[in-house]
N, C-alpha and C positions, 0 to 999 in steps of 0.2 A: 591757346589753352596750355597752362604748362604743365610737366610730364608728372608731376605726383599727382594733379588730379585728372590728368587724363586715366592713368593706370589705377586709382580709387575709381574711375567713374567704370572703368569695364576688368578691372583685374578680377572680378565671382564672375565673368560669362565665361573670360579667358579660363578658368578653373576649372569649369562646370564643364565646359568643352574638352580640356585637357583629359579629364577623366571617364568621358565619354570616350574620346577614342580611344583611350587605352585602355577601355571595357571592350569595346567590339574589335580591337587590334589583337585581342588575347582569346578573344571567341569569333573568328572571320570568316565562320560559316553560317552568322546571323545574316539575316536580311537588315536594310535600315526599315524594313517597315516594322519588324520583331522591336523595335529600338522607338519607345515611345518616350524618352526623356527631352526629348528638343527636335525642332523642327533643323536639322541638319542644313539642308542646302540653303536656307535662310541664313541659320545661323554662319556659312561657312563665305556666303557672299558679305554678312558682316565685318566677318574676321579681313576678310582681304581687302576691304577699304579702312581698316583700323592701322591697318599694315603701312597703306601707301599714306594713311593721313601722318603716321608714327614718322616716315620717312620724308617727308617733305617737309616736316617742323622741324629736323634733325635733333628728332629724341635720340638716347643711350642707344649705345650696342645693345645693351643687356635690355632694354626695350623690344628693337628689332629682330633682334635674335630669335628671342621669345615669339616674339608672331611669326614669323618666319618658319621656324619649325612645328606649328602649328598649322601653318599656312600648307606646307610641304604634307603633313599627317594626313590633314582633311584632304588634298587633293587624294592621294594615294587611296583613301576609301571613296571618295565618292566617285572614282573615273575608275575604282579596280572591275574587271571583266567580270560579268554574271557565272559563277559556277556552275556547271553543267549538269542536267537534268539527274543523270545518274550519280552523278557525286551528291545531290541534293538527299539521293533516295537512299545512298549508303548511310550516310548522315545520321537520316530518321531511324535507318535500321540497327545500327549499331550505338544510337546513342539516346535519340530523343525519344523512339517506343519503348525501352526500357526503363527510361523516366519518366513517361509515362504511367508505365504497369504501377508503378512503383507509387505516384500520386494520386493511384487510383484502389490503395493497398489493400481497404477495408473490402471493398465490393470483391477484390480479387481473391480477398481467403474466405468470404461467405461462398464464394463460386466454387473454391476448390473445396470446401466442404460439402456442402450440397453435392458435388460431383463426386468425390473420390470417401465418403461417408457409405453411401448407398451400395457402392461397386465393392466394394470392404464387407460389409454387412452380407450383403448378395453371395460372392463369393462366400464366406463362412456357412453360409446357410446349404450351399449348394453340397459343404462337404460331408455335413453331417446328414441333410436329407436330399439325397440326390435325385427322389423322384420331383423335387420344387422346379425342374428343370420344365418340365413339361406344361406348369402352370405359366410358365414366361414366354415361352417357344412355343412352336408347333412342332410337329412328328418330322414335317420334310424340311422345316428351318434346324431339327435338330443333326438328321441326317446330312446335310449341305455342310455343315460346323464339321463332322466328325470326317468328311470325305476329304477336305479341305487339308485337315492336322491330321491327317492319320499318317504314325512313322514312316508307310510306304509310298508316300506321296513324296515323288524327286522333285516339287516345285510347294512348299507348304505355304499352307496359307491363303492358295487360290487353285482351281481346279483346271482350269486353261487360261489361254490369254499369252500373248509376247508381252514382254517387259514394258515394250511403249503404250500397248493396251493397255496395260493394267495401270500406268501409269496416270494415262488421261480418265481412268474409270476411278482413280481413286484422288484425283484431282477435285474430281465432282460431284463426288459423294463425301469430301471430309468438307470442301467449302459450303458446300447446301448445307451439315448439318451446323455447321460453323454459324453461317449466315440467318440459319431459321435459330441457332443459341441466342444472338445477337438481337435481330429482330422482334423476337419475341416478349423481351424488354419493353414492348412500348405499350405492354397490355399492365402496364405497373408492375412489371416485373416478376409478376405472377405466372407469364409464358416462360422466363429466365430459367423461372426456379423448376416448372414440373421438365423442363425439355434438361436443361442438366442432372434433375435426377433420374429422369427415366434413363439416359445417356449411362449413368453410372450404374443402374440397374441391370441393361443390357451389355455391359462389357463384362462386368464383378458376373453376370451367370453366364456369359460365354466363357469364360475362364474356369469358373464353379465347376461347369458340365464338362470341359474338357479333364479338368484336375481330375475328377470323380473317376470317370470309366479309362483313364490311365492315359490321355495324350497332351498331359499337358506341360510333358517337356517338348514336343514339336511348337504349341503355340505359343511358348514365353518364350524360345527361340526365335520364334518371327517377330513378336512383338517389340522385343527388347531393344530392337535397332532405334527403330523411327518412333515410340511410343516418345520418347523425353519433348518430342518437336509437337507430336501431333495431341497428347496427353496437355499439356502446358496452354496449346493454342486454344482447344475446348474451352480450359478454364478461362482464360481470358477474352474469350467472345462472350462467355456466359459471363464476366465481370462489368466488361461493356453493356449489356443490355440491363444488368440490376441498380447500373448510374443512372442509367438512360430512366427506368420508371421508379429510382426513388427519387430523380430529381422529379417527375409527376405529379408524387405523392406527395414530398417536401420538395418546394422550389426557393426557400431560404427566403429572403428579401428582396429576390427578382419578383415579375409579374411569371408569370408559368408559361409563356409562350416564349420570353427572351432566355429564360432558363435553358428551356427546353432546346432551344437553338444552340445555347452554347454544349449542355452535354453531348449531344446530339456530335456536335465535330468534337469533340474528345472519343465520341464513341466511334464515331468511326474511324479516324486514326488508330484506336484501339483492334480494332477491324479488319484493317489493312497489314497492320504489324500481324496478325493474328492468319489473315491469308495465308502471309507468305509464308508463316513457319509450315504451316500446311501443305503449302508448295514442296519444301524442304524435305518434310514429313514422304510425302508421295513418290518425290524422287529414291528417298534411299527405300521405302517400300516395295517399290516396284522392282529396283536395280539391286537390291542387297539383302532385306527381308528373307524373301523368298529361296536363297539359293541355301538348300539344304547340307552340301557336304563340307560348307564349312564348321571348324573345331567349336566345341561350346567357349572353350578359353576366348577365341574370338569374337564369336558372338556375344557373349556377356560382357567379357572387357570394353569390347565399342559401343555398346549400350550403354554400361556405366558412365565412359567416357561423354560421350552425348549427353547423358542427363547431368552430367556436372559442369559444360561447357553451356549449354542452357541456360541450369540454375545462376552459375555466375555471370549470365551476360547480363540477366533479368536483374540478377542482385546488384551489378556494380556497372553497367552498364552505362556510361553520359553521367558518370560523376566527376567532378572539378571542373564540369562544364559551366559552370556559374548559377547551378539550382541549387547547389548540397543535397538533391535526393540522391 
């Protein structure tokens, strides 16, 4: 066979292949299973018998060349070492749940509406009539609130407990209420929607009631720290489960079962990125929250601080990764 139709007869695989790996050379933390455009190691045992056929008819340099360093590319991806469990999981956390969040954008600002609409409303209400407190709370849930924040509490926010206690008791109670936002989703979204507004009901009049009878610069002091991690992860648990039962209700042009499967693992990746900020959350909670005598400058500063390292992770997080979200 001679070399211009040999290189017409496979020069668009050579091509196709070329710009395949210098798609996954440039993003090297894909899987090839992420990589559905060619069956690789097919394709890469073709190339090396292209190679040796090239070299045995004694085609051009500029022939073998070319397969050669192709030959060389493909090996180097398909023999590179599996990356390691944790570098996989920094990966998702720093790039791929925030493109996530981000493709998942509309269900995420019906969530944060729902949630942060109600807690707004509540709050205001609380301040003009402060007996509305009573209709929300009980007498000894109101009492436990004020024991908690009151200025002369050296630990606010919590009434006993070591740091590690309070740590693992608040591990369990933001992931339960995480997991029942989530879950709830699958009743058509209907569970999504009443569990994040009661959610925003219950914080906007523990804030209400605190504002009202005067302690509520001890609670937006505690809160300010770890609120941007654990505020943020709510809404996007509750974003997860309103995918999860509008894909239900509208399953688009799938059948409803393989729909369901697929939001299902969006959602819970959704889920998982949503844990951990919780984790995040619980940790400074427990460890920073709580310690009263430091400055407000401080405490407000690294609050703000947090919710803007947050908001931009969510915002720009895994972009020029090859999605454009």
């Amino acid at each position: 066979m001679k070399q211009e139709r040999f290189v017409a007869m496979y020069g668009r695989e050579w091509d196709s292949l070329q710009f395949w790996l210098n798609a996954l050379e440039r993003q090297p933390r894909r899987t090839l299973r992420q990589e559905q455009t060619l069956d690789f190691p097919q394709s890469y045992r073709r190339l090396c018998h292209q190679l040796a056929l090239a070299r045995g008819r004694g085609y051009s340099r500029e022939v073998t060349d070319r397969l050669q360093r192709l030959v060389q590319q493909g090996h180097r991806v398909l023999y590179r070492p599996t990356a390691p469990r944790w570098h996989r999981v920094a990966v998702f956390l720093l790039a791929g749940f925030p493109r996530l969040v981000r493709s998942q954008w509309r269900c995420m600002a019906a969530a944060a509406t729902l949630f942060y609409l109600p807690a707004l409303v509540t709050l205001l209400l609380m301040q003009l009539r402060p007996e509305l407190a009573h209709t929300v709370f009980s007498s000894a849930q109101l009492a436990q609130f004020e024991k908690m924040y009151d200025p002369a509490n050296p630990h606010i926010g919590r009434s006993s407990g070591t740091d590690l206690q309070m740590f693992g008791f608040y591990v369990m109670n933001n992931v339960s209420i995480a997991f029942r936002t989530f879950a709830s989703g699958l009743f058509f979204g209907v569970g999504a929607v009443y569990v994040l507004a009661a959610n925003g009901v219950l914080i906007g009049g523990v804030a209400g009631h605190l504002n009202a009878i005067g302690y509520g610069g001890p609670f937006w002091r505690f809160v300010v720290g770890h609120s941007a991690f654990e505020l943020s992860a709510l809404v996007i648990a509750g974003g997860a489960g309103l995918q999860l039962g509008l894909t239900l209700l509208m399953p688009g042009r799938q059948r409803r079962g393989p729909a369901l499967v697929a939001a299902g693992w969006v959602g819970a990746q959704l889920a998982l990125g949503a844990f951990a900020m919780l984790l995040m959350a619980a940790f400074i909670e427990a460890y920073w929250s709580s310690i009263a005598a430091l400055p407000n400058v401080l405490k407000f500063g690294s609050g703000a601080l947090l919710w803007l390292l947050v908001l931009g992770w969510l915002w720009r997080g895994g972009r020029g990764h090859g999605d454009g979200a």
